[in-house]
C-alpha positions in Angstrom: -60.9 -17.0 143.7 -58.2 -16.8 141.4 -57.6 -18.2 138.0 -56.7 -21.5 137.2 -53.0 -22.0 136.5 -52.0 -21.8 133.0 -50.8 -25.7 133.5 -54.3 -27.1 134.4 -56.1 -24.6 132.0 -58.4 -26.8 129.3 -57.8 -25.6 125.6 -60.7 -25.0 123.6 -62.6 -28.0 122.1 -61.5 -28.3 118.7 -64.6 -27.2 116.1 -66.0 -29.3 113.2 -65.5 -28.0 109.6 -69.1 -27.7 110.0 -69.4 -25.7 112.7 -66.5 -23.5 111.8 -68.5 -22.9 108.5 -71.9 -22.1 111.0 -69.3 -18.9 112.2 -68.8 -17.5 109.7 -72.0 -17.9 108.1 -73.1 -16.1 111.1 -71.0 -12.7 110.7 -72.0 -12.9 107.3 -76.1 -12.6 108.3 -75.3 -9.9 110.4 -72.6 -7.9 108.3 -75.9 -8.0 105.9 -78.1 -7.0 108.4 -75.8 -3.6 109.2 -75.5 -3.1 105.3 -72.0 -3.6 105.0 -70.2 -4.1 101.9 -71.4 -6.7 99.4 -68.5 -8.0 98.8 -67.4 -8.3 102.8 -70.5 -10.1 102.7 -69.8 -12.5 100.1 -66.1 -13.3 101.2 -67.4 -14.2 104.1 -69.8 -17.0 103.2 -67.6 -17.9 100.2 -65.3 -18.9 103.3 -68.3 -20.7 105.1 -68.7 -22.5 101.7 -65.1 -23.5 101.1 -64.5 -24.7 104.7 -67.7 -27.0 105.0 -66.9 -28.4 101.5 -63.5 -29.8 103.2 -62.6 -33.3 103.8 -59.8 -32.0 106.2 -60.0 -30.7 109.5 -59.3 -27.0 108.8 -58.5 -27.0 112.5 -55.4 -29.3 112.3 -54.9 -27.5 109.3 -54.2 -24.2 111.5 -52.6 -26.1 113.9 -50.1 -28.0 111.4 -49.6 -25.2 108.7 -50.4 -22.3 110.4 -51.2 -19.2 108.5 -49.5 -20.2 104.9 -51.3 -23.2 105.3 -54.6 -21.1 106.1 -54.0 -18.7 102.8 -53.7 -21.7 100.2 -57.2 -23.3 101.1 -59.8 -21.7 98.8 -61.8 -18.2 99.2 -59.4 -17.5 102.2 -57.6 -14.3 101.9 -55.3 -13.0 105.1 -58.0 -11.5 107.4 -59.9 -14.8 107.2 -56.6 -17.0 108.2 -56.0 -14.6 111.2 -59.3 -15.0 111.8 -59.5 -19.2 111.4 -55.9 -19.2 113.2 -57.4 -17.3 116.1 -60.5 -19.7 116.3 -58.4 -22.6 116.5 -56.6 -21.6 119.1 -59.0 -19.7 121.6 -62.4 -21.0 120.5 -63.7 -17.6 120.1 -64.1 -15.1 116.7 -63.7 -11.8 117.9 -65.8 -10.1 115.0 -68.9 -12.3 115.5 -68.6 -11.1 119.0 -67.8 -7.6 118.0 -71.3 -7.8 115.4 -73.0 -9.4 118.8 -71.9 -6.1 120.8 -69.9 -8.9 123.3 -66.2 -8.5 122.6 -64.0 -8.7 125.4 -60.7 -9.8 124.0 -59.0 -9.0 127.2 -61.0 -12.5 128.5 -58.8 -14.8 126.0 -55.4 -12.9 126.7 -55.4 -14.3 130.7 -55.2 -17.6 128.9 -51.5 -16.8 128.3 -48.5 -17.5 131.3 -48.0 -14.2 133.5 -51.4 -12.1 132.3 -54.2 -11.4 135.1 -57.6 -9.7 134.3 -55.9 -5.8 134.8 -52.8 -6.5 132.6 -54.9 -7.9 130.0 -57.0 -4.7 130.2 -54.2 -2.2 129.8 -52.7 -4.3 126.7 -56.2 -4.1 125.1 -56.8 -1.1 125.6 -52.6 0.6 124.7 -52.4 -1.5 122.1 -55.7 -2.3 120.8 -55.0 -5.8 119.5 -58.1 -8.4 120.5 -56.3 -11.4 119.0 -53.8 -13.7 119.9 -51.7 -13.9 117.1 -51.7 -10.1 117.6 -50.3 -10.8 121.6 -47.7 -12.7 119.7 -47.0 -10.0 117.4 -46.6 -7.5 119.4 -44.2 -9.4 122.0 -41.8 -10.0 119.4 -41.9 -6.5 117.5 -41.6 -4.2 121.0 -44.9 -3.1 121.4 -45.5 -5.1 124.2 -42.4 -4.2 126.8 -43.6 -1.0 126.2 -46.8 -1.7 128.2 -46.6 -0.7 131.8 -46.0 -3.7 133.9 -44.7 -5.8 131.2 -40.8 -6.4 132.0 -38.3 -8.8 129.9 -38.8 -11.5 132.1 -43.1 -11.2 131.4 -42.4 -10.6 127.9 -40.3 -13.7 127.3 -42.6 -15.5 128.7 -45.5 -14.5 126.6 -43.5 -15.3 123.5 -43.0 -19.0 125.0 -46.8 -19.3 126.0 -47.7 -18.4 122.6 -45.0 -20.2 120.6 -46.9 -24.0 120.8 -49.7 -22.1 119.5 -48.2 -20.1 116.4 -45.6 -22.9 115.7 -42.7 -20.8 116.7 -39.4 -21.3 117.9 -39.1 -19.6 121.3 -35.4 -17.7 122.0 -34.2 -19.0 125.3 -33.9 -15.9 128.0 -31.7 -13.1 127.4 -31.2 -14.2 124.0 -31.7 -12.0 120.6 -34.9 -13.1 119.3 -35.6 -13.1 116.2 -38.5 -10.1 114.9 -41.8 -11.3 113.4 -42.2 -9.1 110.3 -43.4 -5.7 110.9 -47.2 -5.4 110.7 -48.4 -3.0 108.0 -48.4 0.9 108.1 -51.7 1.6 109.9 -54.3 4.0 108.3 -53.3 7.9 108.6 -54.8 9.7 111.5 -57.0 11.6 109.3 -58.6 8.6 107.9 -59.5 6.8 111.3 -60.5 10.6 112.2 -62.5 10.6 109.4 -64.5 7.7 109.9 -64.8 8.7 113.9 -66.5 11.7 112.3 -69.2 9.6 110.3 -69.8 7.1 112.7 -70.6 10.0 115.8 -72.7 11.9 112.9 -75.1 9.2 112.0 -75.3 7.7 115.6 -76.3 11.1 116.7 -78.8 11.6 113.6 -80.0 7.6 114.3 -79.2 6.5 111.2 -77.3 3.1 112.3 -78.0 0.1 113.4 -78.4 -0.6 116.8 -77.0 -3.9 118.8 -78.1 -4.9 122.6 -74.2 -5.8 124.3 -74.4 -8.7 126.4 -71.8 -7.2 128.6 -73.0 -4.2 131.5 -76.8 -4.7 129.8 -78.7 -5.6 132.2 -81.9 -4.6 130.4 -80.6 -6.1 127.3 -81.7 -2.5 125.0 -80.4 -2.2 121.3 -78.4 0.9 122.4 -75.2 0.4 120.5 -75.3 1.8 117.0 -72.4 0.2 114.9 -71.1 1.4 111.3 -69.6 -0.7 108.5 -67.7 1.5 106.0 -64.9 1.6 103.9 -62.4 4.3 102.5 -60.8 2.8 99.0 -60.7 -0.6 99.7 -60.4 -0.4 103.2 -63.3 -1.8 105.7 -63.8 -0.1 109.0 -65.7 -1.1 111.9 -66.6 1.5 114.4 -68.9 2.0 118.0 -68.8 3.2 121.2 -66.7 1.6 123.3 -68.2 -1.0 125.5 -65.5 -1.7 128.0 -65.3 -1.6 132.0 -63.1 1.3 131.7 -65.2 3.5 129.5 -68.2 2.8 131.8 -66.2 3.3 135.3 -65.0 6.7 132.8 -68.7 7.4 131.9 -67.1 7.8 128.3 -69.6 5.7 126.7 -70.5 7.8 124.2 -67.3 9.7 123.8 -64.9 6.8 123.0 -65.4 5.3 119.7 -63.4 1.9 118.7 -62.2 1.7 115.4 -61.9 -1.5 113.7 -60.1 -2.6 110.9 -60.7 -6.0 109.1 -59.3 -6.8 105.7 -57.4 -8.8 103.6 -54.1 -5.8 103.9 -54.4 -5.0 107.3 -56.3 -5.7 111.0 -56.4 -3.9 114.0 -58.0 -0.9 116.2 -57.7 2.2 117.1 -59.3 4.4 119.6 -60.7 8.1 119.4 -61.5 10.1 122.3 -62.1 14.0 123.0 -58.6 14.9 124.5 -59.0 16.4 127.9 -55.7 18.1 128.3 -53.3 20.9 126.9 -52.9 22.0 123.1 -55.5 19.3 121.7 -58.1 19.8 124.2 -61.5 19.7 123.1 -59.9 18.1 119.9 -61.2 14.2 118.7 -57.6 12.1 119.2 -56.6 8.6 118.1 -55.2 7.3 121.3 -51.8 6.6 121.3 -50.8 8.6 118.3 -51.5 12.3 120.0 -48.6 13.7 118.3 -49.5 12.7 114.6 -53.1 14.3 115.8 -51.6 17.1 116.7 -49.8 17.7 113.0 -52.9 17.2 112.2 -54.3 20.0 113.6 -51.5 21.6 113.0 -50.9 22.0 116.5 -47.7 22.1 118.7 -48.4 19.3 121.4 -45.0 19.3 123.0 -43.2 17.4 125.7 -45.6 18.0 128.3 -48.5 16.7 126.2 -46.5 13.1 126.6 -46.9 12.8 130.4 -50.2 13.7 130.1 -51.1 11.2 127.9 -49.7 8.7 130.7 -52.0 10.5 133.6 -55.2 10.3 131.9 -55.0 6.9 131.1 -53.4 5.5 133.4 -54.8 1.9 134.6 
């Protein structure tokens, strides 16, 4: 059976101050329980504290201010209003999920016009955003027509989709539209690199702590070790990827997602053992093979390109 059409699809009950509050409350007990950051910690149930103590809705808030609206309300930096922005609209809080071992942010992306279950796959997995205001991002900045099977016609009507939600204008077809600012410079290949390395050390030496993934579990074991760290004010995420793909792959415990979540910057980033060519054998951020390979001081070339395309090709 198919999926219901986008114009008889049921948005997400709206939440309660209270239960918005009950979120983040919860990522903050289990950021605590992986010994994360302090500070990540507190942030997050200063938030909890600051959202129950509201006599407005910080749901219509999202919905009638949007993110500058968000970033005014106290202890709520710009992580956090992505964050509150993206439960508004989907009902879902990708990093309690993440924490729970659960994510699948490919789920919340067939909610938009003109994405079925394999499309939403390939954009999670090329572009490694999990959110929708990242979806909406990365239609308007290019990213997304870059994405096999995503012509002008799909990416226009992405950007129209996800306009009610995001209070924006959408540019009638085959018009200029105009670019959402740029998203800030990721983290340097040798810093996401870096932290693969740590996170693949102390998993292998048993020295994390361990989540049970609600998703291909059936025995429901603690098997996923996850690391909290941070490189000069930066927080990282990072475990073994979880997804369909990695498991049809048997790359369980090869791939390692890398996530970013902080007040400068969001995202993630994969790192894999490259299979082919110059950086065989070699750890790779997916996606940026040829800053890996100045890296490594290595000469990738040309052909290293289509095979980037072959091995992952979904």
């Amino acid at each position: 059976m198919g999926l219901p059409s986008k114009a008889t699809a049921k948005p997400p009950a709206a939440l309660s101050n209270t239960e918005v509050a009950a979120e983040l409350q919860n990522v903050a007990d289990l950021l605590e329980q992986h010994g994360a950051n302090p500070f990540r910690v507190r942030a997050y149930r200063n938030a909890a504290d600051s959202i129950r103590a509201m006599a407005t809705p910080v749901i219509d808030v999202a919905a009638s201010q949007g993110l500058d609206g968000l970033m005014q309300l106290p202890a709520i930096g710009r992580s956090l209003a992505h964050t509150l922005a993206h439960l508004a609209h989907s009902g879902r809080l990708p990093m309690l999920e993440r924490l729970r071992g659960e994510n699948a942010p490919e789920r919340i992306f067939t909610t938009v016009a003109d994405i079925g279950p394999k499309l939403a796959q390939r954009i999670h997995e090329e572009l490694g955003i999990e959110t929708l205001s990242g979806l909406s991002a990365a239609a308007h900045d290019g990213r997304l027509a870059r994405v096999r099977g995503m012509g002008a016609k799909r990416v226009q009507a992405v950007r129209e989709s996800l306009a009610g939600r995001f209070r924006q204008a959408p540019a009638a077809a085959g018009a200029p539209t105009r670019r959402q600012p740029e998203p800030p410079d990721p983290p340097p290949v040798q810093e996401l690199l870096d932290v693969d390395r740590e996170y693949r050390q102390l998993a292998q030496q048993g020295k994390l702590p361990r989540v049970a993934p609600r998703r291909f579990n059936p025995t429901g074991d603690a098997w996923l070790p996850v690391l909290h760290t941070e490189r000069e004010g930066r927080h990282y995420t990072a475990l073994y990827s979880n997804t369909a793909r990695a498991h049809e792959l048997g790359a369980t415990r090869d791939w390692v997602v890398i996530y970013r979540d902080d007040d400068q910057h969001s995202g993630s980033w994969t790192a894999i053992t490259w299979s082919f060519g110059p950086l065989r054998g070699r750890r790779v951020i997916r996606g940026r093979e040829d800053e890996c390979a100045r890296h490594y001081a290595l000469d990738a070339g040309p052909k290293n390109g289509r095979l980037v395309q072959r091995q992952f090709r979904f």
